[in-house]
VMD Tcl script that builds the backbone (N, CA, C; Angstrom):
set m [mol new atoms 510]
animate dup $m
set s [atomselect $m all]
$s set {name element resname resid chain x y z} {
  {N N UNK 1 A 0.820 -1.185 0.000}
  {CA C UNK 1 A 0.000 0.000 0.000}
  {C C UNK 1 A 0.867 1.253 0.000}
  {N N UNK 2 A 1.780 1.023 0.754}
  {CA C UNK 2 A 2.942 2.493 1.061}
  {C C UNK 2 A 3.340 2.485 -0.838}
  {N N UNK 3 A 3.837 1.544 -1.153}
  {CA C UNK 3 A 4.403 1.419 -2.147}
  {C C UNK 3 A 3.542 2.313 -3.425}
  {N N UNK 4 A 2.671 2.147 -3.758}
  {CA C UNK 4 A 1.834 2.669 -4.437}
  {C C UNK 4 A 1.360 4.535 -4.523}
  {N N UNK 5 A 1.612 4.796 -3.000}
  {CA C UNK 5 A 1.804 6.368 -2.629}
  {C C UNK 5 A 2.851 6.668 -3.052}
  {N N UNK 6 A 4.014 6.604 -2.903}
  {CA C UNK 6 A 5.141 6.543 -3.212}
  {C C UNK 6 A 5.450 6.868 -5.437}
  {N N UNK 7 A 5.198 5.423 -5.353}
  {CA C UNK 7 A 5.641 4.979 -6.342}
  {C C UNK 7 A 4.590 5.988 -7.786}
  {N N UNK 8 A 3.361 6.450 -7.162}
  {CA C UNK 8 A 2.367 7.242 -8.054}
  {C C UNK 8 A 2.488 8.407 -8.752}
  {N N UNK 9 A 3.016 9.411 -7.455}
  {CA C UNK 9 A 3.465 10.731 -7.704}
  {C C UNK 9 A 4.872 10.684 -8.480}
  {N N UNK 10 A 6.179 9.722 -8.314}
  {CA C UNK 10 A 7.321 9.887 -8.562}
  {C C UNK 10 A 6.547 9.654 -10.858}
  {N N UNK 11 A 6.044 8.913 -10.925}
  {CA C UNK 11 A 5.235 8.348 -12.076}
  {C C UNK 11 A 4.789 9.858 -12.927}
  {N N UNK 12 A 3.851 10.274 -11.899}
  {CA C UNK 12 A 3.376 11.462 -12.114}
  {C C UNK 12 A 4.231 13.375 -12.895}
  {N N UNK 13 A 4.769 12.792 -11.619}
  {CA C UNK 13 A 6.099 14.073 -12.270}
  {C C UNK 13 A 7.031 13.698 -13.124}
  {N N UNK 14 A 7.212 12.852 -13.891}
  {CA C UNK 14 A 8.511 12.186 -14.433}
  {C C UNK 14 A 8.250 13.320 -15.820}
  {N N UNK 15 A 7.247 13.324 -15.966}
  {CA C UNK 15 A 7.398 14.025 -17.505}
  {C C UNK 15 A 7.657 15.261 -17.382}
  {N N UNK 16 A 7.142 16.475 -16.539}
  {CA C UNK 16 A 7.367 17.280 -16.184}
  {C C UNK 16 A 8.942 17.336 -15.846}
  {N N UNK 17 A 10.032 16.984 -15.526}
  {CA C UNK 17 A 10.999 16.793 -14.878}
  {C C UNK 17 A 11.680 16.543 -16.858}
  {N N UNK 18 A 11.040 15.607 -17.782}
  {CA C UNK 18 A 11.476 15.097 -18.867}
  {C C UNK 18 A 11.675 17.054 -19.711}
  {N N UNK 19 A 10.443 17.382 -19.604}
  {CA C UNK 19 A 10.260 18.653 -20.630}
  {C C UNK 19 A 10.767 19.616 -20.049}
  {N N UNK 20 A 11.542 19.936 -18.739}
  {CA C UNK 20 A 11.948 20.833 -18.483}
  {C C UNK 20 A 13.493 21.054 -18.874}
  {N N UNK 21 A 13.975 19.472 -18.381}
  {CA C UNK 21 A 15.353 18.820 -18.743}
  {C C UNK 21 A 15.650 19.273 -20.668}
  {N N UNK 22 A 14.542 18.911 -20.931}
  {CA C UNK 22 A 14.578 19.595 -22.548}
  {C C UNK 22 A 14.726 20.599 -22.816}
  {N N UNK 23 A 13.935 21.677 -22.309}
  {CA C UNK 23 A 13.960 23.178 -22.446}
  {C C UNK 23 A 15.716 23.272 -22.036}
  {N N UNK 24 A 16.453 22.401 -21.502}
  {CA C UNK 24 A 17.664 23.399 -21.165}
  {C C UNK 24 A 18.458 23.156 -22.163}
  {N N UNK 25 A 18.466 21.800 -22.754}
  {CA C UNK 25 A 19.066 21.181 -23.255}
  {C C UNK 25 A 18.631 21.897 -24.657}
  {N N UNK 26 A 18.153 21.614 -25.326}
  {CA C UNK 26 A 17.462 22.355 -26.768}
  {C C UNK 26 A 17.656 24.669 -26.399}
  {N N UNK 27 A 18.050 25.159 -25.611}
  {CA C UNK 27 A 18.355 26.133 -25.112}
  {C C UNK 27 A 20.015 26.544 -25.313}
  {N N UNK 28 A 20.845 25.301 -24.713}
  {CA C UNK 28 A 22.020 24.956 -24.747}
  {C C UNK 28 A 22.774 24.430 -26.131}
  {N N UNK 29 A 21.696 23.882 -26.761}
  {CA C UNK 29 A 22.094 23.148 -27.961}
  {C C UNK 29 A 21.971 24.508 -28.919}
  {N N UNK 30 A 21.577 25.412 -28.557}
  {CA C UNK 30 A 21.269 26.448 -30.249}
  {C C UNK 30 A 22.500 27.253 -30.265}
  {N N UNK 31 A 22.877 27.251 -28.826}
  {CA C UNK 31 A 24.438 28.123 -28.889}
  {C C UNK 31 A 25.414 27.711 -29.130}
  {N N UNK 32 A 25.977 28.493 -30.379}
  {CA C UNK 32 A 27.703 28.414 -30.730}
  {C C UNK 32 A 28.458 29.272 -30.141}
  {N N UNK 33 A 29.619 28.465 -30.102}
  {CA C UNK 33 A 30.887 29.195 -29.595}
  {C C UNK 33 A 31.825 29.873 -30.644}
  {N N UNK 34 A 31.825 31.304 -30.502}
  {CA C UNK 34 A 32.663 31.634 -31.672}
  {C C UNK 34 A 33.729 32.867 -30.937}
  {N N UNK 35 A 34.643 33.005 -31.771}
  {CA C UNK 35 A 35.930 33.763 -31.032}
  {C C UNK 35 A 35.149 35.335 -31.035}
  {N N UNK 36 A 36.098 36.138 -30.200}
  {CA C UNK 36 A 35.376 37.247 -29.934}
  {C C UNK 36 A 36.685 38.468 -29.652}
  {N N UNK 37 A 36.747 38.949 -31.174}
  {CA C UNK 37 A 38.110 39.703 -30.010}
  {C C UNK 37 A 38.231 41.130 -31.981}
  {N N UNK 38 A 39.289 41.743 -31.659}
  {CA C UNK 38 A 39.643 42.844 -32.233}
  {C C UNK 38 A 40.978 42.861 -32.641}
  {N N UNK 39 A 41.352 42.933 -34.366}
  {CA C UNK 39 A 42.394 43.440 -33.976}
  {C C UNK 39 A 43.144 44.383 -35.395}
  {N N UNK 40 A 43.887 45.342 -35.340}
  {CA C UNK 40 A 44.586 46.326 -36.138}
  {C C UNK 40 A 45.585 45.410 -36.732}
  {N N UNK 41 A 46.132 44.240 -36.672}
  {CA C UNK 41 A 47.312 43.191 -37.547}
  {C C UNK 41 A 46.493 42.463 -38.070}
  {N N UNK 42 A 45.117 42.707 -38.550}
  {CA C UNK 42 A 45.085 41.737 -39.521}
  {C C UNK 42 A 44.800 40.641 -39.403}
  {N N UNK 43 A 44.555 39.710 -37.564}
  {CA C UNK 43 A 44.352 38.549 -37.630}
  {C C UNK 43 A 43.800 38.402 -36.250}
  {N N UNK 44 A 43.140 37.613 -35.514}
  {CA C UNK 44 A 42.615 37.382 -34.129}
  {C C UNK 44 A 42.264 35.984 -33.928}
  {N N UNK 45 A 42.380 35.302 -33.175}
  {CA C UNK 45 A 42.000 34.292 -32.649}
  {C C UNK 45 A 42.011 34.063 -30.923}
  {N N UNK 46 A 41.130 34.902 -30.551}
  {CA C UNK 46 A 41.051 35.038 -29.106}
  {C C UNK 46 A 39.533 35.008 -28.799}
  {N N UNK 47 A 39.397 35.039 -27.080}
  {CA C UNK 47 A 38.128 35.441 -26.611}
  {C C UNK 47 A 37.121 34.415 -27.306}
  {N N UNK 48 A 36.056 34.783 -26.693}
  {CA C UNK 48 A 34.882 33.957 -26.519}
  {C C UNK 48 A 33.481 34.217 -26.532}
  {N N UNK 49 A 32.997 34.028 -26.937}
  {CA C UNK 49 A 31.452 34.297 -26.842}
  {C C UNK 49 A 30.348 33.426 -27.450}
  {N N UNK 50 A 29.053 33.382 -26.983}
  {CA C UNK 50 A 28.341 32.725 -27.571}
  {C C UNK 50 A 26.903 32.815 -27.966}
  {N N UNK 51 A 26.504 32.689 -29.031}
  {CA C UNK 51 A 25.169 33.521 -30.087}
  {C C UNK 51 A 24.882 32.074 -30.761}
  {N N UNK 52 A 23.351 32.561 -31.689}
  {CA C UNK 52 A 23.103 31.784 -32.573}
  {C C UNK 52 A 24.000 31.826 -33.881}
  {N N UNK 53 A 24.594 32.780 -33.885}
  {CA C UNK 53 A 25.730 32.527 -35.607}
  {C C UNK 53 A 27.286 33.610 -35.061}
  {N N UNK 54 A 28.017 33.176 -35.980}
  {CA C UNK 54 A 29.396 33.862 -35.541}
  {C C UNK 54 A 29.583 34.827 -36.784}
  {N N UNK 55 A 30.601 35.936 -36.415}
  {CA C UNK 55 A 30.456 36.982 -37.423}
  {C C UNK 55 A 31.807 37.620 -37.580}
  {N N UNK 56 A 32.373 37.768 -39.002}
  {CA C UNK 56 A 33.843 37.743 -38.521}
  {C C UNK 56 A 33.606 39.380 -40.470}
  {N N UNK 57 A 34.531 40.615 -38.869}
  {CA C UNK 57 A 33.961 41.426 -40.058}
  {C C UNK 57 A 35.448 42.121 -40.620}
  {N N UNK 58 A 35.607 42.362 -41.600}
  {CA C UNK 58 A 37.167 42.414 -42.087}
  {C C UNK 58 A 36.818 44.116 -43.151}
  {N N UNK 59 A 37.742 44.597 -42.257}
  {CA C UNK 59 A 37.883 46.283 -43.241}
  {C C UNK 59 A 39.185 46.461 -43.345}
  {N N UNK 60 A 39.536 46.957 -44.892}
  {CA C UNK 60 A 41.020 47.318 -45.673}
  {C C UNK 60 A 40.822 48.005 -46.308}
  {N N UNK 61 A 41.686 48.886 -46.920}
  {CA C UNK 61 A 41.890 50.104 -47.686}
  {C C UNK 61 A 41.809 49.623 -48.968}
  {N N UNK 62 A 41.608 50.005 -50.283}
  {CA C UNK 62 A 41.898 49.518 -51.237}
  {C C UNK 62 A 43.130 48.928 -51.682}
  {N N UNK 63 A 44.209 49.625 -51.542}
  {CA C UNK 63 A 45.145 48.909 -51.739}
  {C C UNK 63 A 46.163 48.004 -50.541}
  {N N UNK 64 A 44.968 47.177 -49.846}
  {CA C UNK 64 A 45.272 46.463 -48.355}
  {C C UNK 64 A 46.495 47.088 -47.871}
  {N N UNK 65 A 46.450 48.626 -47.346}
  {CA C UNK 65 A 47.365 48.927 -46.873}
  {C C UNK 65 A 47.606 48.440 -45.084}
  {N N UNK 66 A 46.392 48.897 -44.589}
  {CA C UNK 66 A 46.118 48.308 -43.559}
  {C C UNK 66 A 44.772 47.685 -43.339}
  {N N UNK 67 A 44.699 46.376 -42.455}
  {CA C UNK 67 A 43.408 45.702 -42.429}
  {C C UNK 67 A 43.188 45.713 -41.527}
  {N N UNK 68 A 41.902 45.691 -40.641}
  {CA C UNK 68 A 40.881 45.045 -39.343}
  {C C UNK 68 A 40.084 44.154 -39.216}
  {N N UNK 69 A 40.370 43.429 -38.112}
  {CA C UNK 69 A 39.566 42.427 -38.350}
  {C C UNK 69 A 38.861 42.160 -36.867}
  {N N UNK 70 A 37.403 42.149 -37.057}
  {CA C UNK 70 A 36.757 41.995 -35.568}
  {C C UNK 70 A 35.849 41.063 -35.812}
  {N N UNK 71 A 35.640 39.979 -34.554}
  {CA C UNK 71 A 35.332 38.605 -34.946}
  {C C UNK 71 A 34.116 38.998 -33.148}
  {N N UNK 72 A 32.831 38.175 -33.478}
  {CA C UNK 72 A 32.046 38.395 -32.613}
  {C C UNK 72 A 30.860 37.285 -32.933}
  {N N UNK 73 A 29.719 37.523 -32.060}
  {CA C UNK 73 A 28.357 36.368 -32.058}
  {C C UNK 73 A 27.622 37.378 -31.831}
  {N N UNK 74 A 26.152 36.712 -32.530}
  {CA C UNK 74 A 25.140 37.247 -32.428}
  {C C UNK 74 A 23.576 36.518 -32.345}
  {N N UNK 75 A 22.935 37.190 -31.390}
  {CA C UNK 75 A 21.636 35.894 -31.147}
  {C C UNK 75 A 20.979 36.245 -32.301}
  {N N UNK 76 A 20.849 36.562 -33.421}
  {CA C UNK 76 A 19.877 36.583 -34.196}
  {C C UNK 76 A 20.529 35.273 -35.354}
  {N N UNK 77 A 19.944 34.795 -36.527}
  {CA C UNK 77 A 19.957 33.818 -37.405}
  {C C UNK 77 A 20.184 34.346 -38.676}
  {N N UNK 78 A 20.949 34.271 -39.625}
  {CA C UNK 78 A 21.424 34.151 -40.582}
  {C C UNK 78 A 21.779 33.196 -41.614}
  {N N UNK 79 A 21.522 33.066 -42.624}
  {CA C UNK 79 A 22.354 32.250 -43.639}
  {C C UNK 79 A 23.538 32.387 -43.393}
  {N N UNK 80 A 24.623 31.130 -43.660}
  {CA C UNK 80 A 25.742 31.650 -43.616}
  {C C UNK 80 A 26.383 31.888 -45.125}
  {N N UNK 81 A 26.903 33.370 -45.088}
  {CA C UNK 81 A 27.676 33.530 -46.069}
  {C C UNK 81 A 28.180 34.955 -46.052}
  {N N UNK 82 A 29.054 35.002 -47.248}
  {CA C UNK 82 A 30.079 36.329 -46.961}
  {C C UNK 82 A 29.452 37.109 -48.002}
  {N N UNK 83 A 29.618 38.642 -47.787}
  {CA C UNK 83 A 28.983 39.856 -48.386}
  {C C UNK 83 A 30.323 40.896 -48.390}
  {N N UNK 84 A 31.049 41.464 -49.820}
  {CA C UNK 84 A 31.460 42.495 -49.653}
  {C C UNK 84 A 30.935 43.104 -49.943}
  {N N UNK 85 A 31.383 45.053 -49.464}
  {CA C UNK 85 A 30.827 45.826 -49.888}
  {C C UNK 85 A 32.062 47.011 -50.232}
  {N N UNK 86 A 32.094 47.922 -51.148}
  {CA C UNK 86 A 32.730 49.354 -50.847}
  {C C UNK 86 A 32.101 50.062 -50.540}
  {N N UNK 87 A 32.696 50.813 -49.613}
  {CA C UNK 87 A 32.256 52.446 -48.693}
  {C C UNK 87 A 33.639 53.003 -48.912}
  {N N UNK 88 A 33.190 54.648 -50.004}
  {CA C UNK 88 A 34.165 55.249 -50.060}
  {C C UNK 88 A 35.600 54.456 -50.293}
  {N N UNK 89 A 36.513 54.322 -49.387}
  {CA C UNK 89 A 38.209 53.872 -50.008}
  {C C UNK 89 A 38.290 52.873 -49.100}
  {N N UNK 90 A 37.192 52.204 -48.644}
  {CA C UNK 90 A 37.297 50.937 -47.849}
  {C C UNK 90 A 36.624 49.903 -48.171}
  {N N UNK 91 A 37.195 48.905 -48.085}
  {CA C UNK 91 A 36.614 47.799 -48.829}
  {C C UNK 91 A 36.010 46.365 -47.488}
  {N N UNK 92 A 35.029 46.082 -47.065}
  {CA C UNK 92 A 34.590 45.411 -46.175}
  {C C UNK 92 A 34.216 43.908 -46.433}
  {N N UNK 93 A 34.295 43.101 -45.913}
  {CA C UNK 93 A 33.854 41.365 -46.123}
  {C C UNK 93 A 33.393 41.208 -44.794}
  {N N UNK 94 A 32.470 41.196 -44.574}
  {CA C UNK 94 A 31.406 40.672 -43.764}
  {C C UNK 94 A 30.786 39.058 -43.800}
  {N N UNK 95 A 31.621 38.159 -42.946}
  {CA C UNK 95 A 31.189 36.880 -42.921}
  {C C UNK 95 A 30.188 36.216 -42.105}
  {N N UNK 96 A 29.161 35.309 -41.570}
  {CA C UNK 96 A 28.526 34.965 -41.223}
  {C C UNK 96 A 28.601 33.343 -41.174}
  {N N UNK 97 A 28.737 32.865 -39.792}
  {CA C UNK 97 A 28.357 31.271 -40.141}
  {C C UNK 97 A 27.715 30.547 -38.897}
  {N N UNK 98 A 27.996 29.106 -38.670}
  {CA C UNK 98 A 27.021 28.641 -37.753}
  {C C UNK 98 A 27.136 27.390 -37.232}
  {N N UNK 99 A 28.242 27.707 -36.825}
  {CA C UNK 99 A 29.236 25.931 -36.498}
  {C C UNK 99 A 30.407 26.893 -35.448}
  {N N UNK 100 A 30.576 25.814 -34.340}
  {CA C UNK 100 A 31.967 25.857 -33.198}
  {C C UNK 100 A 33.010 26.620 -34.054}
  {N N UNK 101 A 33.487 27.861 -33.379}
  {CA C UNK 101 A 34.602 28.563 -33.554}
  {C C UNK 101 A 34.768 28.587 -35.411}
  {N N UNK 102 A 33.566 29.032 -36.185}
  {CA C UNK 102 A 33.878 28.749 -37.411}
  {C C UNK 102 A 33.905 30.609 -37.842}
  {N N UNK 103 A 34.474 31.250 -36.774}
  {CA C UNK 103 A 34.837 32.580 -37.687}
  {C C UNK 103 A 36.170 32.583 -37.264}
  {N N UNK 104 A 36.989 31.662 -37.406}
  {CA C UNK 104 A 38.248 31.792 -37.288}
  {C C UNK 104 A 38.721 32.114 -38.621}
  {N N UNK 105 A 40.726 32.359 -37.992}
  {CA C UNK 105 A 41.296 32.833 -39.653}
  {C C UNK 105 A 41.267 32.294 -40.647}
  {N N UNK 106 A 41.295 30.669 -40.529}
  {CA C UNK 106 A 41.196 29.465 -41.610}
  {C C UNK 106 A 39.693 28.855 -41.995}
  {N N UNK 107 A 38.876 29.129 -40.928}
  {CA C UNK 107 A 37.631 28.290 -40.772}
  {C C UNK 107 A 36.393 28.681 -42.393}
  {N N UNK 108 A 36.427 29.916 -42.450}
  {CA C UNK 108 A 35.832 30.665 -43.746}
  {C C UNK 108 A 36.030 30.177 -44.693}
  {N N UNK 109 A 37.751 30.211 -45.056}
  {CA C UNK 109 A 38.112 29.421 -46.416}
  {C C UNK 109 A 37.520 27.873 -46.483}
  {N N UNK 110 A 37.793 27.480 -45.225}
  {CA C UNK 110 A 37.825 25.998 -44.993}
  {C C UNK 110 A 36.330 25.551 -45.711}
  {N N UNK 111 A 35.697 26.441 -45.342}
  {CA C UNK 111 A 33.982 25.696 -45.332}
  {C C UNK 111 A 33.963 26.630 -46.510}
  {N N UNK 112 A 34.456 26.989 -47.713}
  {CA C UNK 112 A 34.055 27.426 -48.737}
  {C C UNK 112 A 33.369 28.578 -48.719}
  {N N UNK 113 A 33.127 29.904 -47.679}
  {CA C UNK 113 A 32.409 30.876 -47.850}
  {C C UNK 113 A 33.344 32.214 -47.685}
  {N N UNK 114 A 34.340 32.202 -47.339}
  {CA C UNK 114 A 35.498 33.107 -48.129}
  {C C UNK 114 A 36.449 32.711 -49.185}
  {N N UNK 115 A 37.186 33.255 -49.651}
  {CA C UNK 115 A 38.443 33.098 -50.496}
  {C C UNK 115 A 39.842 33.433 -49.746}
  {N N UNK 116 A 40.447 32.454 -50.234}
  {CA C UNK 116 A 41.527 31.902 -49.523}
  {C C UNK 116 A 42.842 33.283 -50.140}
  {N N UNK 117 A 43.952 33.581 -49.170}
  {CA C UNK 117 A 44.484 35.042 -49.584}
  {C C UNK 117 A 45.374 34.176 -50.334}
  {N N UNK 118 A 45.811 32.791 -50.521}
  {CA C UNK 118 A 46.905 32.284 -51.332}
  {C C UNK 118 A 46.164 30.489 -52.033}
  {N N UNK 119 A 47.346 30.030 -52.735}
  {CA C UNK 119 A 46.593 29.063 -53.176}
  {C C UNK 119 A 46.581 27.460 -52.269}
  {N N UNK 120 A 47.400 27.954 -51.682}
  {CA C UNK 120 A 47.429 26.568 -50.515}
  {C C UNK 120 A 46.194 26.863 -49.648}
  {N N UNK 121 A 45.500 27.919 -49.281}
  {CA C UNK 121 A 44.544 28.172 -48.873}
  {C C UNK 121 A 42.899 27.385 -49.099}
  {N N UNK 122 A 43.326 28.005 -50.706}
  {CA C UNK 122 A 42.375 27.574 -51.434}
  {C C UNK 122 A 42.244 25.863 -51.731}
  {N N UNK 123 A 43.113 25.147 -52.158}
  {CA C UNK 123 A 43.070 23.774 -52.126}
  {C C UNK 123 A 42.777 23.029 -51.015}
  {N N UNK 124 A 43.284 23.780 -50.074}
  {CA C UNK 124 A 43.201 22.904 -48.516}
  {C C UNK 124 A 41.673 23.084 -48.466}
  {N N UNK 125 A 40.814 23.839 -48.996}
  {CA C UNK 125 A 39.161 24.618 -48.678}
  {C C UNK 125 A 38.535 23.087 -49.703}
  {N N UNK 126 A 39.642 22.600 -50.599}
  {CA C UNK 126 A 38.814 21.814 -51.833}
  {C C UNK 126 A 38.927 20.617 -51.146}
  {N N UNK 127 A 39.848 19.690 -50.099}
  {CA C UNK 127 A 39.805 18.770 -49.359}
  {C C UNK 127 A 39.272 18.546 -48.232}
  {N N UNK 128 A 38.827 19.923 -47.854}
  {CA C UNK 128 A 38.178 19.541 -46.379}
  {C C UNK 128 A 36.731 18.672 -46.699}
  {N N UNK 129 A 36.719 17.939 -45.762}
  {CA C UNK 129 A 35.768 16.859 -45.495}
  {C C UNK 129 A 34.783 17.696 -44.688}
  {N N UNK 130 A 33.136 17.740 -44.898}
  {CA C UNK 130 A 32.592 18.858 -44.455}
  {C C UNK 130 A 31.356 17.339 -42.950}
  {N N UNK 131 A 31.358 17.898 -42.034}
  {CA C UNK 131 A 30.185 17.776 -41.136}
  {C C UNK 131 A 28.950 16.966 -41.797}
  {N N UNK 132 A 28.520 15.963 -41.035}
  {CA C UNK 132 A 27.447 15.515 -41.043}
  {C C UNK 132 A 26.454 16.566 -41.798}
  {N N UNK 133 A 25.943 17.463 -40.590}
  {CA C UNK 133 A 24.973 18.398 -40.680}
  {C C UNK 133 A 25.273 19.552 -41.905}
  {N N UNK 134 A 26.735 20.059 -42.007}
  {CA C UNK 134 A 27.050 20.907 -43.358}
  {C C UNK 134 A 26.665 20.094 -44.483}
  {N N UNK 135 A 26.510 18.800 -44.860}
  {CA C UNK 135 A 25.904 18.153 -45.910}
  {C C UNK 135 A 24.558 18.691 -46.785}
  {N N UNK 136 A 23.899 18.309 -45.344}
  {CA C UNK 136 A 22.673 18.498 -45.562}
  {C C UNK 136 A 22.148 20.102 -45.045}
  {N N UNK 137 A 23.155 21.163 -44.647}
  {CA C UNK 137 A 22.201 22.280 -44.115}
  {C C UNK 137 A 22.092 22.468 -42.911}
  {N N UNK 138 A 22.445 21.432 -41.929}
  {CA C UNK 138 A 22.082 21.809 -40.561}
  {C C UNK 138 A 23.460 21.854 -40.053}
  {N N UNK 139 A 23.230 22.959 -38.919}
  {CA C UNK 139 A 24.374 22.735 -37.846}
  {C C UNK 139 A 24.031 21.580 -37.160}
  {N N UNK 140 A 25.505 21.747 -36.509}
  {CA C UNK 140 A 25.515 20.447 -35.482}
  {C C UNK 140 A 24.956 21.105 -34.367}
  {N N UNK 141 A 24.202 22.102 -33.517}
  {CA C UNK 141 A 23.128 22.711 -32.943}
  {C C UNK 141 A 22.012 21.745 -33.281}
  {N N UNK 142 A 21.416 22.006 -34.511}
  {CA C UNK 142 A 20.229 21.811 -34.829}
  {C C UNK 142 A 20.269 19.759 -34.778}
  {N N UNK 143 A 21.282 19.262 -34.939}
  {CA C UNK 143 A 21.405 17.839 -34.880}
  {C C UNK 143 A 21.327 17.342 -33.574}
  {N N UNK 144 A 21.942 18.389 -32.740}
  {CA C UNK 144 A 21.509 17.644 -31.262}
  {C C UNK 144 A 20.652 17.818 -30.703}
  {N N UNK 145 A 19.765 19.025 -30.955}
  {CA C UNK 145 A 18.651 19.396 -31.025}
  {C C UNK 145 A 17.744 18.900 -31.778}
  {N N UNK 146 A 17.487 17.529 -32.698}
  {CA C UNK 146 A 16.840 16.660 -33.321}
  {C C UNK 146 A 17.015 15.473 -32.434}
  {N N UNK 147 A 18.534 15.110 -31.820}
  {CA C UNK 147 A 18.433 13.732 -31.032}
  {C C UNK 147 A 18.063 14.179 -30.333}
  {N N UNK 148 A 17.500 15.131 -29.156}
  {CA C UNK 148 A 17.425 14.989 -28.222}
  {C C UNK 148 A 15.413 15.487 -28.061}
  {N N UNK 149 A 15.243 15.758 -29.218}
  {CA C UNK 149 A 13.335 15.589 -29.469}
  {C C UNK 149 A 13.381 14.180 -29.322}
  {N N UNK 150 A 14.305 13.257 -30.306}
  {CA C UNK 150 A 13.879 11.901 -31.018}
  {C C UNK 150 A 13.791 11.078 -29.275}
  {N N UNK 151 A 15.039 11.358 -28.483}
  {CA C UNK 151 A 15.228 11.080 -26.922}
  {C C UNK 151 A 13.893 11.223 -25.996}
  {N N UNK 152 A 13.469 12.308 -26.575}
  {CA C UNK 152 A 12.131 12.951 -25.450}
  {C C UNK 152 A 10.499 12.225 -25.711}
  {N N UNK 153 A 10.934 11.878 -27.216}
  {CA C UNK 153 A 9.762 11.203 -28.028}
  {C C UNK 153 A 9.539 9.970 -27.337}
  {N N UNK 154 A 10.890 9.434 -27.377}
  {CA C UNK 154 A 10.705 7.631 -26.958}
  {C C UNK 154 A 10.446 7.716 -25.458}
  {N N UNK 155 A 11.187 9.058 -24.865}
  {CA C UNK 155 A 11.152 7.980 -23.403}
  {C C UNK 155 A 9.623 8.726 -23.177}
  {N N UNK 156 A 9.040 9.685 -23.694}
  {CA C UNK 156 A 7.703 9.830 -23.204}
  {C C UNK 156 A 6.433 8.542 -23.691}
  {N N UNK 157 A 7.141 7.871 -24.737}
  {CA C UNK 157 A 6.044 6.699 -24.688}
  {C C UNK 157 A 7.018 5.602 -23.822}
  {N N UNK 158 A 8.165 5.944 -23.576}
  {CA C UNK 158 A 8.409 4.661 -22.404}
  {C C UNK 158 A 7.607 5.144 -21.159}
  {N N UNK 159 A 7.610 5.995 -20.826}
  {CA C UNK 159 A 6.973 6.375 -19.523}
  {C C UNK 159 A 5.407 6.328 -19.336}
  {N N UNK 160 A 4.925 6.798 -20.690}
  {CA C UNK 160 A 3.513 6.448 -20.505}
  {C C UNK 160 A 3.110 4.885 -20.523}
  {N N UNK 161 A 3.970 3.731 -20.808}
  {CA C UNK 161 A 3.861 2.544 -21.008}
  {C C UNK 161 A 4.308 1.835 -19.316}
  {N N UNK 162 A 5.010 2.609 -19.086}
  {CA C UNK 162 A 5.440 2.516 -17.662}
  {C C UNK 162 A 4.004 2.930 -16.991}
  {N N UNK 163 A 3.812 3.715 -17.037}
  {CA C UNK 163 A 2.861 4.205 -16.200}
  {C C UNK 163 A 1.330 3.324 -16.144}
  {N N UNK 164 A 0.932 3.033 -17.825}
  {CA C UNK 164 A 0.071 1.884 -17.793}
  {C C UNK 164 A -0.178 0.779 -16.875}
  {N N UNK 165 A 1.509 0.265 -17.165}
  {CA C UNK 165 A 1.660 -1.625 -16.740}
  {C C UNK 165 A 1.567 -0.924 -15.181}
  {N N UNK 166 A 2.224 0.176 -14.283}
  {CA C UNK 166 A 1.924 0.303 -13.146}
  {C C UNK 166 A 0.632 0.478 -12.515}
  {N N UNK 167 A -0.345 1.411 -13.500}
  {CA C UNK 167 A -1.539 1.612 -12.849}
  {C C UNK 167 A -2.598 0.226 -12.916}
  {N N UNK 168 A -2.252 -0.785 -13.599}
  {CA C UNK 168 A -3.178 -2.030 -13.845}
  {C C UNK 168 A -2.574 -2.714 -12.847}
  {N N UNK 169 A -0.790 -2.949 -12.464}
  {CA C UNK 169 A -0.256 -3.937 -11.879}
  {C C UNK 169 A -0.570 -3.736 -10.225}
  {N N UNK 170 A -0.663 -1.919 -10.041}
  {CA C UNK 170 A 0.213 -1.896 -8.746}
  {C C UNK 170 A -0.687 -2.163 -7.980}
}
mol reanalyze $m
mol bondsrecalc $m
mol representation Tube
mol addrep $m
């Protein structure tokens, strides 16, 4: 009899306890980590931060006398891809992407959405082996954020099946 008090409520809350565990997890899963830093030489790979896409923004003179380069995250969503523009005697490349630390110095070329400043650059961009999820379109965000619905799916019919065989057995 104790057993059944007990054993009812723990039954009861399990799902509640399931969908909350989700909310953190699917919360946790949308954020990338991308570098976060500034710099007047032309190159950065520092710092940290984390958004729904990474953003790596590059300003030079026309005749690349001097370059900047400031690398950051942002919670809003984007396609990923690169946009130049001219303003006046400056020339800007504005990148965008959506994968772990992928606004680094190499990472752009790598995944094919900048151009490489030499040709070893460029070839190394033609061998990289791309991600599960870059195949098809998805980050690896959005993939663990699919296993972990597909996770929430099953064990909520394990639990309601649980909960059945208990309420007939107990």
């Amino acid at each position: 009899m104790l057993r059944r008090r007990v054993a009812r409520p723990f039954v009861e809350l399990l799902p509640a306890v399931v969908v909350a565990l989700l909310i953190v997890v699917v919360v946790a899963a949308d954020a990338v980590k991308c570098f976060d830093c500034r710099s007047d030489q032309g190159s950065c790979n520092d710092g940290e931060c984390a958004g729904s896409i990474c953003i790596k923004i590059e300003t030079s003179s026309r005749r690349n006398e001097k370059r900047t380069v400031q690398k950051g995250c942002s919670p809003h969503t984007e396609t990923p891809a690169c946009q130049h523009a001219l303003l006046g005697t400056k020339r800007t490349l504005r990148c965008v992407c959506s994968t772990e630390y992928c606004n680094g110095d190499d990472a752009l070329v790598e995944a094919g959405l900048e151009e490489g400043r030499n040709s070893a650059s460029a070839d190394r961009s033609k061998r990289t082996n791309f991600a599960l999820g870059q195949r098809f379109g998805l980050s690896p965000n959005y993939l663990i954020m699919l296993i972990f619905v597909c996770l929430f799916i099953t064990g909520s019919f394990s639990l309601l099946i649980i909960n059945t065989v208990c309420v007939h057995l107990c």
